[in-house]
SEKOLLO-484242 format. One record per residue (C-alpha): residue number from 1; residue in one letter; z, y, x. Coordinates in steps of 0.2 Angstrom, whole numbers. Layout:
N
NUM|A|Z|Y|X
...
END
This chain:
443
1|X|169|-54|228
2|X|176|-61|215
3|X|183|-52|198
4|X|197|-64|196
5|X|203|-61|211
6|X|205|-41|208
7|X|210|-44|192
8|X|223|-57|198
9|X|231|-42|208
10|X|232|-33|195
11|X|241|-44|185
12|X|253|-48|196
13|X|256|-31|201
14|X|260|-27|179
15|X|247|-16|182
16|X|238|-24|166
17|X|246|-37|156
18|X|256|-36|137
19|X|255|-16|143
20|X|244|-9|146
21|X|230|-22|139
22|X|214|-14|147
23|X|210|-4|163
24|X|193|-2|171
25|X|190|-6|189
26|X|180|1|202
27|X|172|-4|218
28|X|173|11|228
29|X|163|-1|243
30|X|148|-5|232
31|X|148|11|225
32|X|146|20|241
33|X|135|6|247
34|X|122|12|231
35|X|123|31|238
36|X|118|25|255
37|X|101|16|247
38|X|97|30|238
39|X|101|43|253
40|X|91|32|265
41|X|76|28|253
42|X|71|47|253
43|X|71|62|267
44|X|86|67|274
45|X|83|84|268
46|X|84|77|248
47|X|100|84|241
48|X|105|68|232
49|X|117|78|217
50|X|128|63|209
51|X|127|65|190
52|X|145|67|183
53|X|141|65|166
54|X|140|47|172
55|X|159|45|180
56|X|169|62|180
57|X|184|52|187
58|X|187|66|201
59|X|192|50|216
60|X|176|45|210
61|X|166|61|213
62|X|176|63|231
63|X|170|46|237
64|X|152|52|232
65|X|154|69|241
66|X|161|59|255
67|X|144|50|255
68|X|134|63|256
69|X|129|67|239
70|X|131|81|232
71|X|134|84|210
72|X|125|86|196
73|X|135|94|180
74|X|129|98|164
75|X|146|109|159
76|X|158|121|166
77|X|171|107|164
78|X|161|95|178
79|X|158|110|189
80|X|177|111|189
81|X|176|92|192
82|X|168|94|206
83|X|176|107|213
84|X|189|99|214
85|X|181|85|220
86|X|176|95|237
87|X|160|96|232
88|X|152|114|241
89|X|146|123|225
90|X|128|125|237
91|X|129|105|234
92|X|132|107|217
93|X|119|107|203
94|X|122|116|186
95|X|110|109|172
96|X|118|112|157
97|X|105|113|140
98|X|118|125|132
99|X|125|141|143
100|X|132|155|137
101|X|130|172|150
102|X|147|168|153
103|X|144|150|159
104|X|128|160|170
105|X|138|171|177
106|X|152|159|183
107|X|143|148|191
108|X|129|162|201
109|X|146|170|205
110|X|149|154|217
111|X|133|152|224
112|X|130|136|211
113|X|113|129|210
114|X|105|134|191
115|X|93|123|183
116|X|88|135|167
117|X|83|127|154
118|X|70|138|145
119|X|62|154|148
120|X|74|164|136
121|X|88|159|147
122|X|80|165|161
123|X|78|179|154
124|X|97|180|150
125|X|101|173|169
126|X|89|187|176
127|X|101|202|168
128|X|116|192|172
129|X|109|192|191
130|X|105|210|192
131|X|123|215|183
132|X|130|206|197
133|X|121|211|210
134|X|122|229|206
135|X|141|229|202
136|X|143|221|222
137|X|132|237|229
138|X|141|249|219
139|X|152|263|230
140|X|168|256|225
141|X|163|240|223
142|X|179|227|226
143|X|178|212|237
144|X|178|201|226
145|X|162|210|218
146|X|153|213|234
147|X|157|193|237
148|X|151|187|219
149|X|137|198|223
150|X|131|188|239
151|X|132|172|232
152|X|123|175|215
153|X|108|185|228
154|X|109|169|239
155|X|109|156|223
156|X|95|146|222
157|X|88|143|203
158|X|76|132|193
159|X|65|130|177
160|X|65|113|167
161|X|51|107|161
162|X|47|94|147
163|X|30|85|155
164|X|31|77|136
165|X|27|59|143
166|X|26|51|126
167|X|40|37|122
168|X|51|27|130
169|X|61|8|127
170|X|75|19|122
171|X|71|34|111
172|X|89|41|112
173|X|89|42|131
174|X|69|48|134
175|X|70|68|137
176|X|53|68|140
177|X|45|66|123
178|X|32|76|112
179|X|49|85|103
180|X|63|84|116
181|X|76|96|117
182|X|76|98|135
183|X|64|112|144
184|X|50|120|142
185|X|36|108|134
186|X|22|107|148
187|X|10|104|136
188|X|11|119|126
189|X|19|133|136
190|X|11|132|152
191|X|4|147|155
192|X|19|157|150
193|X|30|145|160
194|X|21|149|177
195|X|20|168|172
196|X|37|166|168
197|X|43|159|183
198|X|31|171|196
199|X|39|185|186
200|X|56|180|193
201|X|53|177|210
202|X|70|171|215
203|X|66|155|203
204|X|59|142|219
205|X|62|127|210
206|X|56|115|194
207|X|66|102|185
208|X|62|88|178
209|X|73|75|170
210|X|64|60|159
211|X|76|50|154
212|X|92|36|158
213|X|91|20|155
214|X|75|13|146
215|X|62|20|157
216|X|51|14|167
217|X|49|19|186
218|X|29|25|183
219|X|35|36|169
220|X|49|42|182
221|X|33|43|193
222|X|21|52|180
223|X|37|66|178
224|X|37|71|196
225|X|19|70|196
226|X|19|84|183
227|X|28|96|192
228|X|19|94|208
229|X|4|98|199
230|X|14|113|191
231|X|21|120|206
232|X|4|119|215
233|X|-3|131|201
234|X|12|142|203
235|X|8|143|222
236|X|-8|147|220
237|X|-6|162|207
238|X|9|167|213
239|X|-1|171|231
240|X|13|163|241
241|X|23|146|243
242|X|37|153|228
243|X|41|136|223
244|X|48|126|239
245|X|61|112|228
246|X|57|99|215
247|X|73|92|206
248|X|64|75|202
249|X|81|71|191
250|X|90|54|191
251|X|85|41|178
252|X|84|24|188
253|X|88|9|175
254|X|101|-4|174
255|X|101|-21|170
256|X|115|-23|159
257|X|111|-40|153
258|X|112|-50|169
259|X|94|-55|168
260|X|88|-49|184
261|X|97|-53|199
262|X|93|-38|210
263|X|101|-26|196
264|X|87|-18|190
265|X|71|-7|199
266|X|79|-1|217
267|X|77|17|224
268|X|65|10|238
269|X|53|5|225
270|X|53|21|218
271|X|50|32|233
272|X|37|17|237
273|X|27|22|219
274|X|31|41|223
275|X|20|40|239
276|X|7|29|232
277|X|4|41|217
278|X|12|59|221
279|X|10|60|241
280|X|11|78|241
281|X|29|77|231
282|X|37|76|248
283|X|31|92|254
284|X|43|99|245
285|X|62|101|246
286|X|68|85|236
287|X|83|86|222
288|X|88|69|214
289|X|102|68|199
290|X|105|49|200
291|X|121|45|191
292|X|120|26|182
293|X|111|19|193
294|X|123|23|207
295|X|139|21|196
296|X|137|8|181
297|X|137|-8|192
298|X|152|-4|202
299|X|163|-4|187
300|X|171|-18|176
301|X|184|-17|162
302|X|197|-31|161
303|X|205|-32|142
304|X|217|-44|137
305|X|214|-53|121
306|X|225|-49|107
307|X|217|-61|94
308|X|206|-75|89
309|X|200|-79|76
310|X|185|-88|65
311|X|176|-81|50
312|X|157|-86|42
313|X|158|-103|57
314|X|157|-86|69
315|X|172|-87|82
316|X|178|-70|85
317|X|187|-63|100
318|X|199|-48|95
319|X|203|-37|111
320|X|208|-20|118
321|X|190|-13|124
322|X|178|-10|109
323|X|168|7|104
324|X|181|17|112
325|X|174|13|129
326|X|158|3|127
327|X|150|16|111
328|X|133|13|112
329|X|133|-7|115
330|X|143|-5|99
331|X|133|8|88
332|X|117|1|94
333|X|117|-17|100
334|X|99|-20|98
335|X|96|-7|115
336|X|112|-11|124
337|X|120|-26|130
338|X|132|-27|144
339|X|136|-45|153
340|X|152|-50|145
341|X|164|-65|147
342|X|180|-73|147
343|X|189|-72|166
344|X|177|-80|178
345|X|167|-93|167
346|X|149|-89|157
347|X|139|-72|156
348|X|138|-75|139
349|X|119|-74|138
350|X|112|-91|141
351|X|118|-109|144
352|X|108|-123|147
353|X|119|-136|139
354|X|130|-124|128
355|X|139|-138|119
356|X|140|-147|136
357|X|148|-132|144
358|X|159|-129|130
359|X|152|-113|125
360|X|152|-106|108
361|X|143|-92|99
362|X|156|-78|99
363|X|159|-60|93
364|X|168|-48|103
365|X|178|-35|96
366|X|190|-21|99
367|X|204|-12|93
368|X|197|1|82
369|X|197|2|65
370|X|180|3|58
371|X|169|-13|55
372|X|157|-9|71
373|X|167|-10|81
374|X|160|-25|90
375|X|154|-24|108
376|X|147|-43|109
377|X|140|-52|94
378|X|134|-70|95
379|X|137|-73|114
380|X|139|-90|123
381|X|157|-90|127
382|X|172|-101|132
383|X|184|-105|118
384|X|198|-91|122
385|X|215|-88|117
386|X|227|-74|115
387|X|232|-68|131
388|X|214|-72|140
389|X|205|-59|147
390|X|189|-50|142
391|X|177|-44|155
392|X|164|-32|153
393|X|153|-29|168
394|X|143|-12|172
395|X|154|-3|164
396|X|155|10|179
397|X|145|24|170
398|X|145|30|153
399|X|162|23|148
400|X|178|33|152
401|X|163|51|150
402|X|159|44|131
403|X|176|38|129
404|X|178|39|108
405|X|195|47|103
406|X|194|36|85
407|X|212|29|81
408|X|219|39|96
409|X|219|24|109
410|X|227|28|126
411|X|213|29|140
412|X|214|18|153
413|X|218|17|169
414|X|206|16|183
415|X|209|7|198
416|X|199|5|213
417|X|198|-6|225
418|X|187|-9|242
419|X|180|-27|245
420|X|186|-30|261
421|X|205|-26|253
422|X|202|-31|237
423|X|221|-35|232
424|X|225|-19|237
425|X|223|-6|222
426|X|220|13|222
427|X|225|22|206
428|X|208|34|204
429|X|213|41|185
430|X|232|37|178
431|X|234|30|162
432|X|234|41|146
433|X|254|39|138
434|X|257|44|120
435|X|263|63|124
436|X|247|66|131
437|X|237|61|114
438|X|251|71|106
439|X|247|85|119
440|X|228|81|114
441|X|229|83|95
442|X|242|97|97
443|X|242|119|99
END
């Protein structure tokens, strides 16, 4: 299906154009098309939770929900994403690194999955469990004790661990090395993790999350290895079958440079390399937190050029998508590239015959005001002009959730589409107008 084509629509409709200048687009069909691989790659029994930190768009969240998935969040604010999204709170998964008891009691209170992230904070979870359990058994206990009661006594909960796997392609994005911030280092601490953990009986699960983007699928592998290892020991001590659930996290890579036609490692592969090396990881209840991998290639931003210009025999593209949207291609271009071009004609990566094609080395930039502010630099690109479009491909994940309020630029829309109707657009998340950036920086 071709981009022009959406984007055509969307131009005629003056959904984009003069104003606004940018919008991101989203293929709802090739989005639930990903949650289908992944649901039919594992068991049926896997609770397949849709990271949110990847694409909190609520429309988007829905149409995940309404392919089975279910939602991982790492804040109070996603829960309330999805929530509202129709996401059961059983389907939801609350991982944050940072919870207050407040946080803990909220989310145990509506029978939220908790993936602790140390054993302090199970601690911390343990007395907020019993608070409320014993408020709801108390004589003149209210409903709405007596209900908050049941669902923190029926809430499933997990410990993270950090299998401190060594390095990764992208340091920034590994949550498995030696000093990670993330769970409880394997390595160190495991003896009083599994003490820990048979301490709390109601604790039946481990978590482990490696990384996103920049790891490989043995490393993914290697991570769930460790925690089948660790639950068996857990098992074993604890007498009984205690830990029945493995949240494997998310974590599959994406191509973002258009190199490799199949987009990157699929989920087949994966669960492939799991039964190869990890058999018995299947014995378990399966939890997956796939988020980019599901989202990132579904997306596209369209942004209409403002400027052109050349400096240093370097032609360079002014537009109105830059570190706002795409923060990490700009602040760290040497680990993140996304396939950019103008409307419908080179990927900007590679040309055979770049004179011949008509292709010149270009820089991208958008419309903030600081010097990195580039989002392409050197790319292969057709001559453009004011009024052209710039597209940015995978842009699905990660861009309106690390959207970068620098200069107060009005968020974009986002409008989806589906490919057998894709003239006709669905408004997923309005347009930001300027009283809402006042209402932003304001009491």
């Amino acid at each position: 299906m071709a981009i022009s084509t959406v984007l055509g629509a969307a131009i005629d409709a003056g959904e984009v154009g003069d104003d606004p200048p940018v919008a991101l687009f989203f293929d709802l069909t090739a989005f639930r098309r990903n949650c289908e691989k992944l649901r039919a790659a594992f068991p049926p029994s896997t609770l397949h939770a849709f990271a949110v930190k990847a694409n909190p768009v609520v429309a988007v969240v829905k149409a995940a929900a309404e392919a089975g998935m279910g939602a991982e969040v790492a804040s109070i604010g996603e829960a309330h994403v999805a929530l509202a999204a129709g996401v059961p709170p059983a389907r939801v998964v609350y991982d944050s690194p940072a919870k207050t008891d407040a946080h803990i009691k909220w989310v145990l209170s509506r029978g939220i999955h908790v993936n602790v992230d140390n054993v302090e904070e199970l601690h911390r979870l343990a007395a907020v469990r019993s608070s409320l359990l014993t408020a709801g058994e108390a004589v003149d206990a209210t409903a709405e004790q007596r209900a908050e009661a049941a669902a923190a006594a029926g809430t499933t909960v997990g410990l993270r661990v950090n299998p401190q796997l060594g390095t990764a392609s992208i340091a920034a994005t590994f949550t498995a090395s030696a000093t990670s911030k993330f769970g409880e280092p394997l390595r160190e601490r495991r003896a009083a993790i599994v003490a820990a953990v048979i301490a709390h009986p109601f604790v039946r699960c481990l978590h482990v999350h490696v990384g996103s983007q920049g790891v490989a699928l043995d490393v993914l592998v290697s991570g769930a290895e460790a925690v089948v290892e660790l639950a068996a020991v857990i098992n074993k001590e604890s007498g009984h079958t205690q830990v029945d659930t493995l949240d494997i996290g998310g974590g599959m890579s994406v191509d973002y440079d258009g190199d490799n036609p199949a987009g990157g490692p699929t989920f087949e592969a994966y669960v492939t390399a799991l039964r190869s090396r990890v058999p018995s990881v299947f014995d378990y209840r399966l939890v997956t937190e796939f988020g980019r991998a599901l989202a990132a290639a579904a997306g596209w931003v369209a942004a209409r050029v403002e400027a052109v210009k050349e400096a240093g025999g370097r032609k360079i593209i002014i537009c109105h998508a830059g570190a706002d949207l795409f923060m990490r291609a700009a602040y760290a271009p040497d680990k993140w590239h996304h396939w950019v071009e103008t409307q419908e004609t080179s990927n900007g990566f590679e040309a055979d015959d770049a004179a011949a094609a008509g292709l010149v080395a270009t820089d991208v930039g958008g419309p903030l005001c600081f010097s990195g502010d580039i989002i392409a630099r050197d790319r292969l690109l057709p001559p453009a002009s004011r009024g052209d479009w710039v597209v940015v491909r995978e842009a699905g994940a990660y861009t309106m959730s690390a959207y970068c309020r620098h200069t107060s630029q009005l968020v974009p829309a986002v409008w989806g589409y589906e490919e057998e109707t894709p003239t006709k657009l669905k408004l997923l998340k309005k347009r930001e107008t300027p009283e809402d950036v006042v209402a932003f920086w304001s009491v």
